[in-house]
N, C-alpha and C positions, 0 to 999 in steps of 0.2 A: 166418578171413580175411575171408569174406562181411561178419561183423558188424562188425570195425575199419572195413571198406569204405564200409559203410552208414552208420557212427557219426561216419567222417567226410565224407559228403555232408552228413548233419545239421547235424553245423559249419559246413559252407561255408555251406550253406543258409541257418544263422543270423546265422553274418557279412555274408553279403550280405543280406539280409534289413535288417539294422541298420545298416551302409551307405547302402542305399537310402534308408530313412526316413531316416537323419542329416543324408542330402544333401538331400534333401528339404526338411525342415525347415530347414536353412541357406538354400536357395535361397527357401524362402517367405517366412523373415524378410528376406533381402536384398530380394526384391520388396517389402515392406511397409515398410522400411526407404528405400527409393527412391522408393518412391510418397509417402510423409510428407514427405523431403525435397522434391521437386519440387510434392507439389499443397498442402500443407498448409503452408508456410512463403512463403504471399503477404503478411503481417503481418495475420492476421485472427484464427486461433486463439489463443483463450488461452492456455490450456495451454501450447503452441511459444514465444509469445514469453517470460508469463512466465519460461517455464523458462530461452530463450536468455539474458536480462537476465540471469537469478538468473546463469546458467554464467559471462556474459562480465563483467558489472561489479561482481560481489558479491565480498567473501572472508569468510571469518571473522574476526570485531575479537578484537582482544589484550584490548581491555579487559571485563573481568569486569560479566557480565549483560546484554550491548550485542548480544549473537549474531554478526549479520554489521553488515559497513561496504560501502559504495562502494570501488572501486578507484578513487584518484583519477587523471585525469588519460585516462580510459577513455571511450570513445565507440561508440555505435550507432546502427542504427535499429531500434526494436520497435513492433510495432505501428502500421506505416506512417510514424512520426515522428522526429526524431532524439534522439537523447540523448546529454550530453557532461559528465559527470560532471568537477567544478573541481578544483581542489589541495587544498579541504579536505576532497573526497567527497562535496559536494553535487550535484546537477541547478540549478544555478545560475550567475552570471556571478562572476568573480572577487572576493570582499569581502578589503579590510585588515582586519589583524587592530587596528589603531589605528583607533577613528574618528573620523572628521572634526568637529571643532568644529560647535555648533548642529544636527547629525544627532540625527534618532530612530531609533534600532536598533532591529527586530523580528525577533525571529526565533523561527518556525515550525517548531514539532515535529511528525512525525508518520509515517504510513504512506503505503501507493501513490497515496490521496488529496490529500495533501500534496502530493507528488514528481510530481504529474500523470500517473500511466499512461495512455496512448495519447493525451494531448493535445498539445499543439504546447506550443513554451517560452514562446510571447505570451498562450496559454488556460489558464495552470495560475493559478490562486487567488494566488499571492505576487505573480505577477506585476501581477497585473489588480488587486490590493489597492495595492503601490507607487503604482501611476499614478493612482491614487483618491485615494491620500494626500495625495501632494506637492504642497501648496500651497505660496503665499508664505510663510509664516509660519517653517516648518521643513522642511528638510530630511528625509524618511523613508528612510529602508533597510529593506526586506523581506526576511531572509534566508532559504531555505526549505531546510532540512536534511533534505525526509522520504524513506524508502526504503521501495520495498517489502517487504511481508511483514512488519513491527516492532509494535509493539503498545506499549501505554503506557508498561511498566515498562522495554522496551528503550531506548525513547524518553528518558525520563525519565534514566536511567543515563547514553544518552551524555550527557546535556546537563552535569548535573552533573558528570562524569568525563573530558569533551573539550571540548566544544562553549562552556561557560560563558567560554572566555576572550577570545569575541568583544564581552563585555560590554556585552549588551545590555538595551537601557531594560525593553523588553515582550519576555516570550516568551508566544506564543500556543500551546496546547498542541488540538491539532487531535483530536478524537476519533471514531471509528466503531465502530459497532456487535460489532465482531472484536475491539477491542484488549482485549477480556478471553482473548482464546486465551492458552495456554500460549507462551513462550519456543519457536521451531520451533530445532530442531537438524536439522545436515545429515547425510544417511543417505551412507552409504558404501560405498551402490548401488551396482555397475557398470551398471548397464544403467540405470537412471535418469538415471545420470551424463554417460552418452556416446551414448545410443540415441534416435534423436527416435520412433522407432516408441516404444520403449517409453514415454516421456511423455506417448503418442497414447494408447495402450492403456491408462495407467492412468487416463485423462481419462474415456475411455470407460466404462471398467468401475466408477468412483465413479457416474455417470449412470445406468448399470445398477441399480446395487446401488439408489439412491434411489429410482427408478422403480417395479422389481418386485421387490424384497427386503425391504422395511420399511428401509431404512436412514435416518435422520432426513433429513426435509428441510432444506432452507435454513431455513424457518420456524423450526423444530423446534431445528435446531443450534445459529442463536443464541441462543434461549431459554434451551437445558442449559445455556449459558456464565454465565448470571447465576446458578445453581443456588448457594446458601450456603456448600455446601461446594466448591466448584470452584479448583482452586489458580490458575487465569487471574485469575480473578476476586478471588481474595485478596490474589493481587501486583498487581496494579492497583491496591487498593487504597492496599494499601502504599505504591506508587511515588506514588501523588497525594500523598498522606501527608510524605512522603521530600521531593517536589520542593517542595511550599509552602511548608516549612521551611526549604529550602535558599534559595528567592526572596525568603523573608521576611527572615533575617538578611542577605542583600547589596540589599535593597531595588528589586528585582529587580520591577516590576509582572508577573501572570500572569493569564493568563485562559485557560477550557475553551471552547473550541468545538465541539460536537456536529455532526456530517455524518451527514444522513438516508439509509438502506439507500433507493435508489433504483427500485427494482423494484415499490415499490408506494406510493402516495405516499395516497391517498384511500381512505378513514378507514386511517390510515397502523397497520401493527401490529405496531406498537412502540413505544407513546408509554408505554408503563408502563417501558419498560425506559430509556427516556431521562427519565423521572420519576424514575428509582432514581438513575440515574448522577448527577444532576446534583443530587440530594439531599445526595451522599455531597461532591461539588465544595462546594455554597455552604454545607453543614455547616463546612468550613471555612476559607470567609472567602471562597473565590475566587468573582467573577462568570462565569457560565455565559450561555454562545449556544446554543441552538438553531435550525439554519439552516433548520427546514422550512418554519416561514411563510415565507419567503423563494419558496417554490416554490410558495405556492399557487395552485390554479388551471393548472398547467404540465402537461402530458402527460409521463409518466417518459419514455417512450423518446425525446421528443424530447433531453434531458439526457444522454445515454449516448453514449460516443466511439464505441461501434458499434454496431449492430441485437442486439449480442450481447455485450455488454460494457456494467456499468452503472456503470463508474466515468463520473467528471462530464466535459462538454465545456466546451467553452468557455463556450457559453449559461449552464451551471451554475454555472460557475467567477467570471464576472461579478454575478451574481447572490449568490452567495455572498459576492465580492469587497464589493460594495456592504452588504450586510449586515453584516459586521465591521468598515467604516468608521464605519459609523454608531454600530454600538453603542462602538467605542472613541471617539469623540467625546462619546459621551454617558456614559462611566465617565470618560473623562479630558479635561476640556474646557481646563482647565487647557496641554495638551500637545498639542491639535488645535484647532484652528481649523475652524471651517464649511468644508466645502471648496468651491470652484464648483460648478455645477451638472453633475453628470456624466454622460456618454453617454447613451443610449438602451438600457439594460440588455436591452428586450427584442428590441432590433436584432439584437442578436450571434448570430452562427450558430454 
């Protein structure tokens, strides 16, 4: 009788025991969970907004190799700014699918670069490109289709498989340093999915890992990406491949745009890796931009939508803007005209 007695305080003991810590543990995630929501969701953290974006405007596209789309018709604000995603799923004003007699149609492929993460919708690049365009002469339309997180070969896909029936003169195909990643698929995380703590903590512990783990750096990461064998890097290939041919038979003009990794600009390092890319581009046939002269001389962080965040500002974006008027002026003179004389590029704040 003593020992059943004893045998079951043990059990109490361990039930409450594991009790204890359970509640514990739920109480400490709920605090961490409350503290992220209220201190870390001012639109500053990366991690938080991208992730809210990806939750509230993203889905998965139907169409084959495209990954995700825009939810059209979806609106926020991330990272201090708003965003209002159109009917067709772009970060844009509404375009006809007809266009207008004596118009030049461009339109813009690309990533978060593209699509302006955390910049206002008058400092994204399409924007500030439009208004550099439109002289007397023609008509221009700038359409800018980029999303974040997409990479060349998504890009390319929709355009070919959706996007092409806007029928446009120029597509500019915007490139950075990432779009040789892999195709991202969405994990079917719970707590990724629904937990801002946990988005906090995984932001955290990548930082970690880089710091005091050997985990590759920044540096380091983009580098593996150009590695031979790398399947990012082979579909990239491919898709450039894919898309020049698809421009070429609908006579469709294109052009690469290269967008410099912003974080370090002087002796910039990466100019090998943008020497590859744009080898594999005028191999065949298409004229290539390189937007870094464009910055020289420029302090990187002044370029950066935040002290902490090195996607481009407005500063960058105009600057950049001016750069790919030029060079399309000077590929197609024929279909621009000299434009006025335009702003004070290095006004722009």
């Amino acid at each position: 009788m003593r020992k059943m007695s004893h045998m079951a305080v043990k059990i109490k003991s361990a039930i409450f025991g594991i009790l204890s810590t359970s509640i514990s543990l739920i109480v400490a995630a709920s605090l961490l969970e409350l503290y992220v929501r209220l201190v870390e969701t001012d639109g500053t953290n990366f991690d938080i907004e991208m992730w809210r974006y990806a939750k509230d405007l993203k889905r998965i596209s139907d169409i084959p190799d495209v990954g995700h789309e825009h939810i059209p018709g979806k609106s926020g604000v991330y990272m201090g700014v708003p965003v209002t995603i159109n009917s067709a799923g772009w970060r844009d004003r509404e375009h006809s699918l007809e266009k207008e007699d004596g118009t030049v149609r461009i339109m813009m492929l690309g990533d978060s670069l593209t699509f302006g993460w955390g910049a206002r919708p008058e400092d994204v690049t399409s924007y500030r490109l439009e208004r550099l365009l439109n002289t007397r002469k023609n008509k221009v339309e700038v359409i800018n289709t980029g999303i974040g997180n997409a990479n060349t070969a998504m890009e390319a896909n929709y355009f070919i498989k959706k996007a092409d029936v806007y029928n446009p003169d120029i597509v500019i195909l915007n490139y950075f340093i990432n779009d040789a990643e892999q195709t991202p698929r969405r994990t079917n995380n719970f707590f990724l999915e629904n937990l801002y703590s946990a988005v906090f903590i995984a932001g955290r512990f990548d930082v970690i890992m880089r710091r005091f783990f050997g985990k590759s750096d920044w540096k380091q990461y983009y580098r593996d990406l150009y590695l031979e064998h790398q399947t990012g890097w082979l579909a990239t290939q491919n898709a450039l491949i894919e898309l020049v041919s698809y421009c070429k038979a609908r006579n469709i003009r294109l052009i690469v745009v290269n967008y410099p990794e912003l974080h370090v600009l002087s002796p910039y390092p990466f100019e090998d890796i943008t020497n590859l890319v744009a080898s594999k581009v005028k191999v065949l046939g298409i004229p290539f931009l390189d937007l870094l002269p464009s910055l020289e001389k420029k302090a990187p962080h002044s370029l950066w939508v935040t002290k902490t965040d090195a996607h481009p500002n407005g500063k960058a974006a105009g600057l950049y803007a001016d750069a790919i008027m030029k060079f399309l002026v000077k590929q197609y003179p024929a279909t621009f005209e000299d434009p006025a004389p335009t702003e004070n590029i290095d006004e722009i704040k």
